[in-house]
C-alpha positions in Angstrom: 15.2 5.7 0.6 18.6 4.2 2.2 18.5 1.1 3.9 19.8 2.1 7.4 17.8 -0.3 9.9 20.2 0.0 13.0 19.6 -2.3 15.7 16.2 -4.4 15.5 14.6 -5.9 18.5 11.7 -8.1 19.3 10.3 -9.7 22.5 11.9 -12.4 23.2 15.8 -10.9 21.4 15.5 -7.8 24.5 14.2 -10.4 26.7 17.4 -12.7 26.1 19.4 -9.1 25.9 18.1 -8.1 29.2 18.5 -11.6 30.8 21.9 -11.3 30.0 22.2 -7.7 32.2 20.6 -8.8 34.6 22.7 -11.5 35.5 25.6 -9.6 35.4 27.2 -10.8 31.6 29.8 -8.5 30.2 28.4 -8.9 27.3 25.7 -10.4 25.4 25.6 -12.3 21.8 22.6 -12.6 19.5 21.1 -11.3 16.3 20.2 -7.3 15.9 18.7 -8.0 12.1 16.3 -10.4 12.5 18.5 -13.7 12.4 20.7 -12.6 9.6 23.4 -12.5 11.6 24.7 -12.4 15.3 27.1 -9.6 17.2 28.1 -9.3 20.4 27.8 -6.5 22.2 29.4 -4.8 25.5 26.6 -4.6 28.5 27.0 -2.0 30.6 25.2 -0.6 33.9 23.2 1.5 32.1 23.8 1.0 28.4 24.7 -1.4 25.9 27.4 -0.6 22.8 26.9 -1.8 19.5 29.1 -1.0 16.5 30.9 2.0 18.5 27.2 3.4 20.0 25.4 3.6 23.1 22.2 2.5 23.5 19.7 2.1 26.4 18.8 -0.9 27.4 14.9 -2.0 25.7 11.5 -1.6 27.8 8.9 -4.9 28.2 8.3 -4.7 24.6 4.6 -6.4 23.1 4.9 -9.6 21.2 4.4 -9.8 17.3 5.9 -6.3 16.9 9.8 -5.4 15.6 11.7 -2.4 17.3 13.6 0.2 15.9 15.9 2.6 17.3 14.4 6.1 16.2 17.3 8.4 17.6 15.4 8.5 20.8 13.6 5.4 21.9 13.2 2.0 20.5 9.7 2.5 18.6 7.6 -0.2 16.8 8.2 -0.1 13.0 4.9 1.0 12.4 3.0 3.6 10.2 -0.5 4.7 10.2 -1.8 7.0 7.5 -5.5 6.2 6.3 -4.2 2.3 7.6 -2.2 0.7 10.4 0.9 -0.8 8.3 3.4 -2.9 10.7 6.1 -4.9 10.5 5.6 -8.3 11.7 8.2 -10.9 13.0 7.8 -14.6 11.8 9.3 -17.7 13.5 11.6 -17.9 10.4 13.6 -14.6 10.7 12.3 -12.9 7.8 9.0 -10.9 8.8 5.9 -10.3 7.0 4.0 -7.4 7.2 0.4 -6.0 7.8 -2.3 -3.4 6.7 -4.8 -3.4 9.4 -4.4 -6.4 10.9 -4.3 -8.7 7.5 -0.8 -10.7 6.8 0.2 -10.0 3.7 2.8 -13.1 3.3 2.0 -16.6 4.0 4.1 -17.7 7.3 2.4 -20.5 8.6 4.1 -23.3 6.9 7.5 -21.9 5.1 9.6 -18.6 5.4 8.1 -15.9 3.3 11.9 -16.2 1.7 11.3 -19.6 0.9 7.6 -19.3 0.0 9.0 -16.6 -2.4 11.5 -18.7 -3.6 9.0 -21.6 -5.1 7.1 -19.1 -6.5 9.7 -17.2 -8.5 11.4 -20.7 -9.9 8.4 -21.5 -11.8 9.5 -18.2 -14.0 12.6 -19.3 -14.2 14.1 -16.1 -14.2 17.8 -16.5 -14.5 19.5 -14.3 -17.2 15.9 -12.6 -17.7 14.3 -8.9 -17.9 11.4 -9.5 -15.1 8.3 -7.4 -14.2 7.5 -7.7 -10.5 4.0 -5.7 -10.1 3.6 -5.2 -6.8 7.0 -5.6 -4.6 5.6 -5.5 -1.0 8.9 -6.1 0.9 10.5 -7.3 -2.4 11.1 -11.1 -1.2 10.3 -11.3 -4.7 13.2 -9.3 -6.4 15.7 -10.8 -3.8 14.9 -14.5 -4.8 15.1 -13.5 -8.7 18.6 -11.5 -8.0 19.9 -14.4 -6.0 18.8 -16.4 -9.2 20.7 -13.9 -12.1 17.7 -12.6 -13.5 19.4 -9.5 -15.6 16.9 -7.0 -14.5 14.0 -6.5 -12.1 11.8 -3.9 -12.5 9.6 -3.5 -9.4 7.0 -1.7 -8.2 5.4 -0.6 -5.1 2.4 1.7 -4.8 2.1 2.2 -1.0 5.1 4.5 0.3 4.8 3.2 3.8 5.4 0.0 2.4 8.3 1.4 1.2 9.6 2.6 4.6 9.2 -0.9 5.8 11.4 -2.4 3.4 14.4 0.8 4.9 13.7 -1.0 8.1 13.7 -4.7 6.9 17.4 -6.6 6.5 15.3 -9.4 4.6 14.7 -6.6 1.7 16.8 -6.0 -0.9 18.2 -2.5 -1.4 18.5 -1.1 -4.8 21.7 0.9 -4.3 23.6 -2.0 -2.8 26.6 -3.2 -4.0 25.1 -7.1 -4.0 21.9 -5.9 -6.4 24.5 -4.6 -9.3 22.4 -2.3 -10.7 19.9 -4.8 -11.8 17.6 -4.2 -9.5 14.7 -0.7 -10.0 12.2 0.1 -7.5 9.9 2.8 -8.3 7.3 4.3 -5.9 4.2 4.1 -8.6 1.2 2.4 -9.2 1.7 -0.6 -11.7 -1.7 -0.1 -13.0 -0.7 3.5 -14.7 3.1 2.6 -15.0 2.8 -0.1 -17.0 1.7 1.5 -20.3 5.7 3.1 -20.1 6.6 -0.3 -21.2 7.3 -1.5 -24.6 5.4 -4.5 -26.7 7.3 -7.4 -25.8 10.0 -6.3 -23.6 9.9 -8.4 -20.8 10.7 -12.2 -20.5 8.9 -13.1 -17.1 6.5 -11.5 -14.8 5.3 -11.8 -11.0 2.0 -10.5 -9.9 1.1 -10.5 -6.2 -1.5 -7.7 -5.8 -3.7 -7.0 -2.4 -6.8 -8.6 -2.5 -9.4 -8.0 -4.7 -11.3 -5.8 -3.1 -8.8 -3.3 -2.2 -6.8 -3.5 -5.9 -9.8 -4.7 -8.2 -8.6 -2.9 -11.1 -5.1 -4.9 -10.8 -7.1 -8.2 -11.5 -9.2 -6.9 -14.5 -9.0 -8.0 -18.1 -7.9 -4.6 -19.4 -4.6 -5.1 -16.9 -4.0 -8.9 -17.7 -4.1 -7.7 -21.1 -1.6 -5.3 -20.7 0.3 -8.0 -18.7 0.2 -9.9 -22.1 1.4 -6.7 -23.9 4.5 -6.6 -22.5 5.3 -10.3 -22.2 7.2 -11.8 -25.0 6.1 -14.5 -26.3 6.3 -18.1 -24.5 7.0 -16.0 -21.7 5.9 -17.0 -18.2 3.6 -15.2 -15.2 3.2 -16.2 -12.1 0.0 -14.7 -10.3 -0.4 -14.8 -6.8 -3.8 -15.4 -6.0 -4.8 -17.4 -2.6 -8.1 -18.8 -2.4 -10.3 -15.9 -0.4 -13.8 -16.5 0.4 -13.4 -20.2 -1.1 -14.6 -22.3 2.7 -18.1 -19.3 2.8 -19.0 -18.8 -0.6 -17.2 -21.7 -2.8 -16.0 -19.1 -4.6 -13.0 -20.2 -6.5 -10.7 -17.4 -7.7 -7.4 -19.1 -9.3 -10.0 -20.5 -11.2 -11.6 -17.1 -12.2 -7.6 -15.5 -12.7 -7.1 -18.1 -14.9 -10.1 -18.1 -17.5 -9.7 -14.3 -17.4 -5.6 -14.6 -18.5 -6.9 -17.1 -21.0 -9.4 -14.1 -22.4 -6.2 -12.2 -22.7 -3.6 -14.2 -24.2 -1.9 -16.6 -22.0 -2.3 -20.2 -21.5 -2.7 -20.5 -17.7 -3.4 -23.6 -15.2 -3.5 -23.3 -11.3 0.0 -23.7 -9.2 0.8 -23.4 -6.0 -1.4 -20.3 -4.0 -2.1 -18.8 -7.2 -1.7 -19.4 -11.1 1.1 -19.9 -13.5 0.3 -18.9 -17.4 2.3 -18.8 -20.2 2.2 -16.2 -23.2 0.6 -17.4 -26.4 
């Protein structure tokens, strides 16, 4: 799907916009992507032009919610089918996203870029062929082209997900000239996919499934050994993993990923929010 986002608003960018009108500015200057850049853009009576196009001006839009413009009205970028799945703006520019109400990217402390970023380094991916499982908005893929990895191979099973990243500027887009080819997104379910790939023919993987209890299968042994499979030797995974249920039950799962990816050939120990292994 082509990355065409157009304008992006959220509260407090139409507020600013509509400040700006209201007190009679010719024209107004701020960011349309979500802080990856800033324009300027004509205000007039009615309308406001951006990049040759008329637009009207935004309604009182709700807080924690990003804006398209749909070819009629500016309309959250939001999808429900079987789940509510909406983008979500962060205080660092680059949004996060949610199925039903449940961030899917830590935010609290860091950028999800920057979270993404740590994570990624401990693979070390420059130069390499890497398997990222699950590519969510594919902060992922961006921070491993950004570090000349040769090749991501990245998948994502949920296709509104995949309409999300269309609408995010913070994703990466396959077909753009900055990827060079060395970035494939596929639209499958990395739990079937995976047996496609041959015995040792990736150097570094990055596994950051949904929670257990919606993707159980991805954190079984039968998948961690398939993860093994396709890891060459000395090769590194990084697992994302949190630490659910850990303050009610004590239950401690980087501790449970880990012992399980030692069942299955890796040597793993616990690292940031999740676990970082090694092929044996």
């Amino acid at each position: 799907m082509p990355h065409d986002p157009g304008p992006l608003f959220t509260h407090p960018v139409a507020e600013a916009l509509l400040a700006a009108h209201d007190a009679g500015a010719a024209e107004w200057r701020g960011s349309l992507d979500l802080g990856r850049s800033n324009v300027t853009v004509l205000l007039q009576a009615e309308a406001w032009l951006h990049d040759g196009r008329r637009y009207p001006y935004p309604p009182r839009l709700k807080d924690r919610t990003i804006y398209h413009w749909d070819g009629e009205t500016f309309a959250p970028v939001s999808r429900y089918s079987g789940a509510l799945i909406k983008l979500v703006p962060t205080a660092w520019g680059a949004p996060t996203f949610e199925i039903d109400g449940i961030k899917m990217l830590p935010t609290s402390k860091a950028s999800p870029v920057a979270d993404a970023q740590r994570k990624v380094a401990l693979v070390e991916p420059r130069g390499k062929v890497v398997l990222d499982t699950c590519g969510g908005l594919g902060y992922f893929a961006a921070c491993c082209l950004d570090a000349g990895a040769a090749r991501i191979h990245s998948f994502e099973k949920n296709a509104d997900v995949l309409w999300l990243r269309t609408l995010n500027p913070w994703s990466p887009d396959p077909d753009a000239p900055a990827s060079d080819g060395r970035l494939v997104l596929a639209h499958a379910d990395v739990s079937q996919a995976i047996a496609q790939f041959a015995d040792a023919s990736v150097d570094a993987l990055l596994h950051d499934p949904p929670r257990f209890g919606i993707a159980g299968e991805l954190y079984s042994l039968d998948f961690y050994r398939q993860l093994a499979r396709v890891l060459r030797r000395g090769g590194r995974l990084f697992h994302y993993t949190g630490s659910p249920n850990k303050l009610t039950s004590g239950r401690d799962v980087p501790r449970e990923v880990a012992k399980r990816l030692e069942q299955a050939g890796f040597k793993a120990q616990p690292a940031l929010d999740g676990v970082l292994a090694v092929r044996r």
